[in-house]
C-alpha positions as a printed Julia matrix, in Angstrom:
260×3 Matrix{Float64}:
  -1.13  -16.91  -14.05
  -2.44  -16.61  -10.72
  -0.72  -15.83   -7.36
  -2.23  -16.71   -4.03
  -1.65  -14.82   -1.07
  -2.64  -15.02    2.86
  -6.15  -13.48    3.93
  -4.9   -10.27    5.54
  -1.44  -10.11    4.83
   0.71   -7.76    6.29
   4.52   -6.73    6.28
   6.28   -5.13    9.85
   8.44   -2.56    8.5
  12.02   -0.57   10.0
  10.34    2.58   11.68
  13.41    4.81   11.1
  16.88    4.35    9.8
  18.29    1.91   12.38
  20.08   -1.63   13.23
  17.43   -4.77   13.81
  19.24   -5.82   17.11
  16.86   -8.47   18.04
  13.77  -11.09   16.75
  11.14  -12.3    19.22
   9.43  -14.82   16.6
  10.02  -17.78   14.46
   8.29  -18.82   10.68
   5.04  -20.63   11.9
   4.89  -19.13   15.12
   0.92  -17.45   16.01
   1.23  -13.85   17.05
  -1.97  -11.54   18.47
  -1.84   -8.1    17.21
   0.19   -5.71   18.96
   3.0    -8.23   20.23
   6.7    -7.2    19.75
   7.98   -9.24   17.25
  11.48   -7.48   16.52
  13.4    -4.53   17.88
  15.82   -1.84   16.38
  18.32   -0.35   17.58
  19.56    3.66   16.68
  23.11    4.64   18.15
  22.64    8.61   16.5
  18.78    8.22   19.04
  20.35    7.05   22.06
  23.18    9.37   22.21
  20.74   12.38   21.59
  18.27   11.07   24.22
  21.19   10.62   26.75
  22.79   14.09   25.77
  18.77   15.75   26.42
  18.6    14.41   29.57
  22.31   15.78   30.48
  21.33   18.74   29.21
  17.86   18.94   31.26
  19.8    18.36   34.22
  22.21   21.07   33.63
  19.41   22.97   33.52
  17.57   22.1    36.37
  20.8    22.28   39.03
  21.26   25.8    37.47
  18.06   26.7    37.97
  18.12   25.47   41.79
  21.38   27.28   42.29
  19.6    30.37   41.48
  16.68   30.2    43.81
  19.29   29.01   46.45
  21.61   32.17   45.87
  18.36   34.11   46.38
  17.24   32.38   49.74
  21.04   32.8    50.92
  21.46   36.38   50.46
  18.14   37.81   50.63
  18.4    39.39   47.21
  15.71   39.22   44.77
  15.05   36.27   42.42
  16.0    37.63   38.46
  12.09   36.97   37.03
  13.66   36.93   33.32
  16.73   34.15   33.88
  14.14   32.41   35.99
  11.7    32.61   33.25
  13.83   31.74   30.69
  14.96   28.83   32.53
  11.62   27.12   32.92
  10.96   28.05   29.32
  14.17   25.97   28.46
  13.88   23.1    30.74
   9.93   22.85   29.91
  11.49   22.17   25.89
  13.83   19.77   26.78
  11.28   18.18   28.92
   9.67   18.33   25.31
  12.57   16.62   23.09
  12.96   13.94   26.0
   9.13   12.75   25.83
   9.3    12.98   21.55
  12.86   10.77   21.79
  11.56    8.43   24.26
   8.6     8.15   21.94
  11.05    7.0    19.28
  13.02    4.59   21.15
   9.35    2.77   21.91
   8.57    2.62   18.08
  12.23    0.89   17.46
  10.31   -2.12   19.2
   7.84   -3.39   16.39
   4.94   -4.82   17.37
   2.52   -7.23   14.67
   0.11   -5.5    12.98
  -2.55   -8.1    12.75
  -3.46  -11.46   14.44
  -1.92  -14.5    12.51
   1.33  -16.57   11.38
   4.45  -15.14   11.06
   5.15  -16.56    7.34
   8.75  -14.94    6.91
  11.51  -17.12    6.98
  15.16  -17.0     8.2
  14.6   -13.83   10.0
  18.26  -14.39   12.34
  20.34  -14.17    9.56
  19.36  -10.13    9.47
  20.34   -9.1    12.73
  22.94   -6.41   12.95
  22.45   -5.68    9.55
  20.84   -1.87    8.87
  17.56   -0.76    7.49
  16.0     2.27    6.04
  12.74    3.43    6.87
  10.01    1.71    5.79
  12.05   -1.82    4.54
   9.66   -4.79    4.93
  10.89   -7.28    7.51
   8.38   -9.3     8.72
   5.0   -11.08    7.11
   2.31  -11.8     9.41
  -0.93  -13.8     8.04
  -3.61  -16.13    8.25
  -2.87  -18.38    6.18
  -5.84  -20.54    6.98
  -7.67  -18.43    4.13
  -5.88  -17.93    0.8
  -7.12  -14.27   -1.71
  -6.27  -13.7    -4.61
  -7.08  -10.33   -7.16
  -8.37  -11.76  -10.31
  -8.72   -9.03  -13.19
 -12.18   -9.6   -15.23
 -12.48   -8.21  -18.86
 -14.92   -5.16  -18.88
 -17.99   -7.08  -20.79
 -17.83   -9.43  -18.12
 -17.52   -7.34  -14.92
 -21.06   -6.79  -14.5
 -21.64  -10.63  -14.9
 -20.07  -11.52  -11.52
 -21.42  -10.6    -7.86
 -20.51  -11.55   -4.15
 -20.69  -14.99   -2.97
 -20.39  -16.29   -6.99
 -18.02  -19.89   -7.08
 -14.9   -19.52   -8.44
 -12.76  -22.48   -9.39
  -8.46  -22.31   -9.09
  -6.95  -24.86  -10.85
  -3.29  -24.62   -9.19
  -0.34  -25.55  -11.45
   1.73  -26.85   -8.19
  -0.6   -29.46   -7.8
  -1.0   -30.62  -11.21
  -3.8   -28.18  -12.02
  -5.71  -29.69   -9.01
  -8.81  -27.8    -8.78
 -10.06  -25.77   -5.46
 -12.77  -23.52   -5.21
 -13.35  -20.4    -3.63
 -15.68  -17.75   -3.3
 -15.72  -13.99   -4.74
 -16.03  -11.38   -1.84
 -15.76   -8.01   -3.37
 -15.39   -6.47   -6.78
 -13.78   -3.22   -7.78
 -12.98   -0.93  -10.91
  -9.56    0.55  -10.86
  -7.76    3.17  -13.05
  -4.76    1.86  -14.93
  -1.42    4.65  -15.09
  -0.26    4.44  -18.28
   1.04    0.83  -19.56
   3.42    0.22  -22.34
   2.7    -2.4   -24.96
   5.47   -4.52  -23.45
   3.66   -5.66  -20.79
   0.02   -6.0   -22.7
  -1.44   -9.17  -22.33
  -1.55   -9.26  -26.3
   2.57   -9.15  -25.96
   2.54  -11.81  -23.24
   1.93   -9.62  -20.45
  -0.77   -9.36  -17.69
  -2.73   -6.25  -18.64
  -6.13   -7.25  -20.52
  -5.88   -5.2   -23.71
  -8.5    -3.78  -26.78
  -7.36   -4.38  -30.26
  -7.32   -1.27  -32.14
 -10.5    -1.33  -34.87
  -8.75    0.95  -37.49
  -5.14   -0.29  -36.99
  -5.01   -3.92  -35.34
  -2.85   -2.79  -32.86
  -3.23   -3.69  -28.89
  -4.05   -0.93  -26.7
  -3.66   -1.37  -23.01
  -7.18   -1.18  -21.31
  -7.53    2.07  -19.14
  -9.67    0.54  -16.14
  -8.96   -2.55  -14.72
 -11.74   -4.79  -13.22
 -10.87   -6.95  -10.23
 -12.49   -9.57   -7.86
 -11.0   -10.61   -4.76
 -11.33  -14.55   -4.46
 -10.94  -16.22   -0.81
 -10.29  -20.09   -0.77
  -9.98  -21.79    2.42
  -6.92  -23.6     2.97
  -7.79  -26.18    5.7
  -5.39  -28.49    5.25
  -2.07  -25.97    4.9
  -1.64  -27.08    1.23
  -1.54  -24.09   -0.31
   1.27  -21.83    0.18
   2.07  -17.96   -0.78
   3.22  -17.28   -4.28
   1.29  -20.93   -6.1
  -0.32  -19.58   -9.61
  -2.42  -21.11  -12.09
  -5.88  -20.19  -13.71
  -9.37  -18.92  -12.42
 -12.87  -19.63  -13.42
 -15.28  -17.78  -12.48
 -18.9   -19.69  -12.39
 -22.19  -18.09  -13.22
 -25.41  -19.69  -14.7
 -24.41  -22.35  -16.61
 -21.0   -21.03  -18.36
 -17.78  -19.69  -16.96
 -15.33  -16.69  -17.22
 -12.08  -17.89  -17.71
  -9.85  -15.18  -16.16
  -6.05  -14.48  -15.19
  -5.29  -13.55  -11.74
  -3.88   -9.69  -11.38
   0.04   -9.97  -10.18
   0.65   -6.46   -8.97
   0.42   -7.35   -5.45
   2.25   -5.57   -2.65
């Protein structure tokens, strides 16, 4: 089976270990690329970036009192503390640009134009994330892809711009049609029999001449379908089967499931 996804869909992830403290967006809601959607929050950045900037003033007064001393009493300014001082307070300067830097990042902004399509993204605040943890899906979901996986003898049958036909099981096998806009060979890491398509899995497999058995194909051939979606019936996650139209026959095919 199939599984239809948005046209350039894209997940806002945690930037660092940290506390989602608030949510600018709602499910449905049309963002523009680079809009905060969400902010974090890091209590071990903000005490660090408030103990720099203690510490950068600590160095600064000290470094006044020393050129005042000098001015007082005549004497001669020490060239090494003075020196040394810069050198520290030019660092810390440093550190308090590369924290500041962070806290900006803990505000996430969308990383493409389109529909938030998450749902029931309240119910996470105050709760921690790690790096990297997927929060927020932004798409267009106007335009529906999908990765179908083509057996090898039929790969160089298809091309660009060929019809391909979805017949969605949501709707009853309903058929909608859609267009192929790339094609691609991809190595396969190694599969076990398990999940062979000859054991009821969803890799394409070559039976064995000598012994009968299934072997898991080692390149996998994939087209990437786009069906419009005009009306908003389709939705994220629908499966069902894909023909793929050319001359006067068809490819039946199954629709690759490793997505992201």
């Amino acid at each position: 089976t199939f599984v239809l996804r948005p046209q350039n869909l894209t997940t806002a992830t945690a930037p660092r270990t940290s506390v989602l403290a608030e949510v600018y967006v709602r499910e449905g809601e049309k963002v523009k690329k680079g809009r905060p959607i969400m902010r974090f929050e890091s209590k071990e950045l903000e005490v660090t970036l408030e103990h720099t900037r203690l510490q950068l003033q600590i160095l600064e007064n000290h470094l006044r009192e020393e050129n005042a001393k000098a001015d007082m009493t005549g004497a001669h300014i020490n060239p090494d503390l003075v020196a040394s001082l810069a050198d520290e307070i030019d660092d810390t300067k440093w550190q308090i640009k590369n924290l500041e830097e962070k806290c900006r990042e803990l505000t996430v902004l969308s990383p493409v134009d389109g529909y938030v399509l998450s749902t029931g993204l309240r119910r996470h605040l105050g709760r921690g994330f790690q790096k990297g943890d997927g929060l927020i899906e932004v798409g267009n979901p106007s335009t529906m892809t999908a990765e179908i996986k083509v057996e090898h003898k039929d790969f160089g049958k298809i091309q660009e711009g060929q019809k391909v036909v979805l017949k969605i099981k949501a709707h009853r096998n309903e058929s909608v049609e859609g267009v192929i806009e790339t094609k691609s060979q991809k190595e396969l890491t190694e599969v076990s029999k398990e999940v062979t398509a000859g054991a009821g899995g969803h890799f394409f497999t070559r039976q064995n001449p000598f012994t009968g058995a299934e072997i898991p194909l080692e390149n996998v051939f994939e087209a990437t379908v786009t069906v419009p979606n005009d009306k908003g019936v389709l939705r994220k996650g629908m499966t069902g089967k894909a023909h793929i139209h050319y001359g006067k026959t068809t490819i039946a095919a199954n629709i690759w499931k490793g997505l992201s």
